[in-house]
N, C-alpha and C positions, 0 to 999 in steps of 0.2 A: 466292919471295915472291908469286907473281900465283899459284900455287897454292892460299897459302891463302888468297888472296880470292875464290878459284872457290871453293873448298872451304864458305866462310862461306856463297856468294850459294847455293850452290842446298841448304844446309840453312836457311838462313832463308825459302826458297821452301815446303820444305816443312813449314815449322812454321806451328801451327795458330793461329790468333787473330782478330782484330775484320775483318772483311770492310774495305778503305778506301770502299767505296760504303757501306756504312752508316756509317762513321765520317764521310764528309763530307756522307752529309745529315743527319744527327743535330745536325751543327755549323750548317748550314745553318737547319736549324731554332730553334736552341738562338739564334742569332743573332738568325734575324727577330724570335723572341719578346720578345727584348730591347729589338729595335727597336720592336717593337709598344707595349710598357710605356712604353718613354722614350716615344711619340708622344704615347700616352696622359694621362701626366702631365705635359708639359711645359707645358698649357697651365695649369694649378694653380699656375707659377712666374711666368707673364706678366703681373704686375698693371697694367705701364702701357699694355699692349693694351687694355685692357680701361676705361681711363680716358681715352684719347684719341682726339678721331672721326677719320671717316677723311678725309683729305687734301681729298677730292673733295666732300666732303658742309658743310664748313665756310663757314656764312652771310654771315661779316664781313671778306668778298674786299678 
């Protein structure tokens, strides 16, 4: 049994495919962007920011 686990681990060593440093800054990227866009738009959803002042600034203490 642990033969064919060696047997798997060093043919899957040397099969060819996506480098994991590029596949985890790809993802890294792929993420911020995400995050970038949601930052971006989230203020488009905020109407009651936008309609009430702020805490410190209000005259009728």
């Amino acid at each position: 049994m642990l033969d064919n686990v060696v047997l798997l681990a060093e043919g899957a060593a040397h099969a060819e495919g996506l480098d994991p440093l590029y596949a985890a800054g790809a993802t890294f990227v792929i993420l911020m962007s995400l995050l970038g866009i949601t930052f971006l738009f989230s203020s488009m959803t905020d109407k009651d920011a936008a309609q009430k002042p702020l805490s410190g600034t209000d005259a009728k203490h």
